[in-house]
Backbone as JSON Lines, residues from 0, in Angstrom:
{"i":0,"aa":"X","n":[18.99,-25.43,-55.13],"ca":[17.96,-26.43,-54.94],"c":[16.64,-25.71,-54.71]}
{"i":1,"aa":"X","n":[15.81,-26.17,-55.08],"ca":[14.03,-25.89,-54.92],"c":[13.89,-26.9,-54.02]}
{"i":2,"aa":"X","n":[13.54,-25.64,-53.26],"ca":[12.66,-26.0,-51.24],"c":[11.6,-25.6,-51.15]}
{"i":3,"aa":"X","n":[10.74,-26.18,-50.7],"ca":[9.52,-25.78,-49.88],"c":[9.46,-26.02,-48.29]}
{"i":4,"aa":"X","n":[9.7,-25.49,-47.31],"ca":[9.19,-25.72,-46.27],"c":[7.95,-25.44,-45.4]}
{"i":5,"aa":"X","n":[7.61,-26.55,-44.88],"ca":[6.66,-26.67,-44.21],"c":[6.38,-25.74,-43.22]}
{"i":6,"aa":"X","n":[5.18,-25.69,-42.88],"ca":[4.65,-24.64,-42.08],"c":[5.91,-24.98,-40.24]}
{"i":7,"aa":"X","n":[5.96,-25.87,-40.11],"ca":[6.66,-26.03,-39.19],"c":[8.02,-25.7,-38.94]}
{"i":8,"aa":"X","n":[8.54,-25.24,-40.15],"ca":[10.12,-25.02,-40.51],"c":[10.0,-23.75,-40.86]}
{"i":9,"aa":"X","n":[8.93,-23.05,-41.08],"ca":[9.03,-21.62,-41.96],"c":[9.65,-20.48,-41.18]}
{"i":10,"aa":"X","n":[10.61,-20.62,-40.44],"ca":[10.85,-19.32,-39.2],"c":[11.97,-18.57,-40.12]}
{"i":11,"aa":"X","n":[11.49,-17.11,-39.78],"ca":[12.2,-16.25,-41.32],"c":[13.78,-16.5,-40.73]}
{"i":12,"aa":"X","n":[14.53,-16.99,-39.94],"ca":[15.75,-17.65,-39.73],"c":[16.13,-18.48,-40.27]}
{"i":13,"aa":"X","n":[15.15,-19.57,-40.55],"ca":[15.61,-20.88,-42.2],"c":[15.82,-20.37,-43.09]}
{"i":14,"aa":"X","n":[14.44,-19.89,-42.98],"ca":[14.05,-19.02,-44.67],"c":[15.23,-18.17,-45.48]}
{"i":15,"aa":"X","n":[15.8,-17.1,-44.43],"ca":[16.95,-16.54,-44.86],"c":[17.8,-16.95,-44.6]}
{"i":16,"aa":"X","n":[18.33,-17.95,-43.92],"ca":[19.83,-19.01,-44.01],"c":[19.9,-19.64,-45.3]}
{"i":17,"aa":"X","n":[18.43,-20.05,-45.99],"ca":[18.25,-21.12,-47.21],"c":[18.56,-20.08,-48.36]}
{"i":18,"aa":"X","n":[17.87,-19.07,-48.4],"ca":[17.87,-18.24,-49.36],"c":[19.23,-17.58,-49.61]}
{"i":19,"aa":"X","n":[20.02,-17.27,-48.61],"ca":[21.51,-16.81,-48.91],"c":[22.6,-18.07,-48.95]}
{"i":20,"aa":"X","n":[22.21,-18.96,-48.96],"ca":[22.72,-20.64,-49.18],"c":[22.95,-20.02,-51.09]}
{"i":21,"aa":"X","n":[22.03,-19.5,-51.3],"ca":[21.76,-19.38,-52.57],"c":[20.67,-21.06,-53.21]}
{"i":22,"aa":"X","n":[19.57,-21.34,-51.89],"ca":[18.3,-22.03,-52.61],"c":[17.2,-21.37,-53.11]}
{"i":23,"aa":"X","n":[16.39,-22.03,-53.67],"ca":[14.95,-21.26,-54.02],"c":[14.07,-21.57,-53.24]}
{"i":24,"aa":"X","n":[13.61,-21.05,-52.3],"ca":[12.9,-21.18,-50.78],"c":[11.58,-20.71,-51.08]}
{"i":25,"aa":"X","n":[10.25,-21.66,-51.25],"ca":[9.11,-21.2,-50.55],"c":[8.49,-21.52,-49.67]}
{"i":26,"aa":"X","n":[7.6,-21.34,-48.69],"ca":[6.93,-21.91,-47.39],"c":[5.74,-21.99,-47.75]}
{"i":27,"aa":"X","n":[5.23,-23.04,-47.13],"ca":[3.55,-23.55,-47.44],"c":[2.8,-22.28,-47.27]}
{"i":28,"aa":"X","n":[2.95,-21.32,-45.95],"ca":[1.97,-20.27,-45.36],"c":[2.57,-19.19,-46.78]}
{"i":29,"aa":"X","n":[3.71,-18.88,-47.08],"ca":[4.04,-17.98,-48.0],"c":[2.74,-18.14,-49.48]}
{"i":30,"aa":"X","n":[2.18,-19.88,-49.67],"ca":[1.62,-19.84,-51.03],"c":[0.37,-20.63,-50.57]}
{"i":31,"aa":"X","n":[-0.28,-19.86,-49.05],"ca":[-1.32,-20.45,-48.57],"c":[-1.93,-21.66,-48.19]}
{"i":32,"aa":"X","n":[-1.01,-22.5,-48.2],"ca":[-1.02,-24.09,-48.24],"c":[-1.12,-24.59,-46.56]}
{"i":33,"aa":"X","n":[-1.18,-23.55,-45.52],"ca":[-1.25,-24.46,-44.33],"c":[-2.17,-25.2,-44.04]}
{"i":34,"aa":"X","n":[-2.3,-26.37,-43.27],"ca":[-3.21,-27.19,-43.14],"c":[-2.94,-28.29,-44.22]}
{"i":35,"aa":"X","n":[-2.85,-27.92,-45.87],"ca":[-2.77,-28.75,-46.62],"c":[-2.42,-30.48,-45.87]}
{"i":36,"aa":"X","n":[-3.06,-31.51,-46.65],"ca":[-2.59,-32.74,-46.74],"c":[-1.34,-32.84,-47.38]}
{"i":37,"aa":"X","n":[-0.54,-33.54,-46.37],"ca":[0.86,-34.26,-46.71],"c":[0.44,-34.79,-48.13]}
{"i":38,"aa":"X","n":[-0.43,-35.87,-48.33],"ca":[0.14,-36.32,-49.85],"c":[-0.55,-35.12,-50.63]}
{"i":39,"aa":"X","n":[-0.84,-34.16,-50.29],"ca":[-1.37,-32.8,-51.38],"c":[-0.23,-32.32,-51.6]}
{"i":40,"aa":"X","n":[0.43,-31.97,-51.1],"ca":[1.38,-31.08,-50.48],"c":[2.87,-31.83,-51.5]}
{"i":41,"aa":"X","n":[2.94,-33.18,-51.16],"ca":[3.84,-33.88,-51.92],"c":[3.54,-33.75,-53.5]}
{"i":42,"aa":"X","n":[2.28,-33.89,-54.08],"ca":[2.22,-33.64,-55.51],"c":[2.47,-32.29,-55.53]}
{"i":43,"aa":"X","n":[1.85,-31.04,-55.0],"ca":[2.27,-30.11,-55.67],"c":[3.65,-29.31,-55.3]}
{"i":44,"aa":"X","n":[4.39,-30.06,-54.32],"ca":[6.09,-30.12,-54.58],"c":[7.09,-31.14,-55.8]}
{"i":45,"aa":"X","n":[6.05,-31.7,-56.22],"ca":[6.5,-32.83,-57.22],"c":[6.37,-31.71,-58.76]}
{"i":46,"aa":"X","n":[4.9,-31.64,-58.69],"ca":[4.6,-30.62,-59.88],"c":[5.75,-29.61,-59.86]}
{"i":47,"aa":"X","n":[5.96,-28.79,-59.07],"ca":[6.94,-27.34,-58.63],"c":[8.42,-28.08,-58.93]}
{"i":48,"aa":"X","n":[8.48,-29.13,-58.76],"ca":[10.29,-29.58,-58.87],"c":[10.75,-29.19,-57.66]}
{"i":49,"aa":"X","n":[10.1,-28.89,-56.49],"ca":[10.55,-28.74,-55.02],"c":[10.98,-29.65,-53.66]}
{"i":50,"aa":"X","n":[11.72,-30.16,-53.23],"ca":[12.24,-30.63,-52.39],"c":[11.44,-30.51,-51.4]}
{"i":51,"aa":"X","n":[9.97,-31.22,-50.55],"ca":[9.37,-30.5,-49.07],"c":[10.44,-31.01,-47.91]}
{"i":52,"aa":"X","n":[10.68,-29.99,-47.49],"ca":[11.47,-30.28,-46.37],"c":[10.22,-29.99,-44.59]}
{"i":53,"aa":"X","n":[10.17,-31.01,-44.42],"ca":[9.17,-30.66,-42.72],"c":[9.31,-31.83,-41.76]}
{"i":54,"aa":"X","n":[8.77,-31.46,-40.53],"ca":[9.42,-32.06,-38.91],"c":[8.32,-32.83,-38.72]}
{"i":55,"aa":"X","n":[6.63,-33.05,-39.7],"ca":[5.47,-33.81,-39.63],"c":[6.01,-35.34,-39.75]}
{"i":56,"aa":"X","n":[5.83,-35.85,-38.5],"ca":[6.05,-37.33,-38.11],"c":[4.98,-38.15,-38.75]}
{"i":57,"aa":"X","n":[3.87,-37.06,-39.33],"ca":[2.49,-38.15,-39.72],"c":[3.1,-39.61,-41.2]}
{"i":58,"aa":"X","n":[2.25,-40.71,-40.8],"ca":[3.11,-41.31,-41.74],"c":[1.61,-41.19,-43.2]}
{"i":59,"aa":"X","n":[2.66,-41.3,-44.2],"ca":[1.93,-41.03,-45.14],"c":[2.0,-42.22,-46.15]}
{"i":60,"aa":"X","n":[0.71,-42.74,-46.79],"ca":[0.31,-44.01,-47.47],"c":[0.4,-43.59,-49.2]}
């Protein structure tokens, strides 16, 4: 599976649990994206074919 996790999830303990899962793991801070807007963030996990996986309660319109 193609993951992206969020800056909130990125602890190199996911990262390498996901990655020897055998997923394709990138993190927002890995491709400079912190801060990014949630619905930014959702298109260019949409574009990528990536799954965002994150713990942001913000609700998004």
């Amino acid at each position: 599976m193609k993951i992206k996790l969020d800056e909130h999830l990125a602890s190199l303990r996911v990262v390498t649990w996901l990655r020897l899962a055998g997923h394709d793991v990138v993190t927002v801070r890995e491709q400079n994206l912190t801060s990014t807007l949630d619905e930014e963030l959702i298109e260019i996990c949409t574009s990528e074919g990536r799954c965002l996986i994150t713990n942001d309660r913000g609700e998004i319109v």
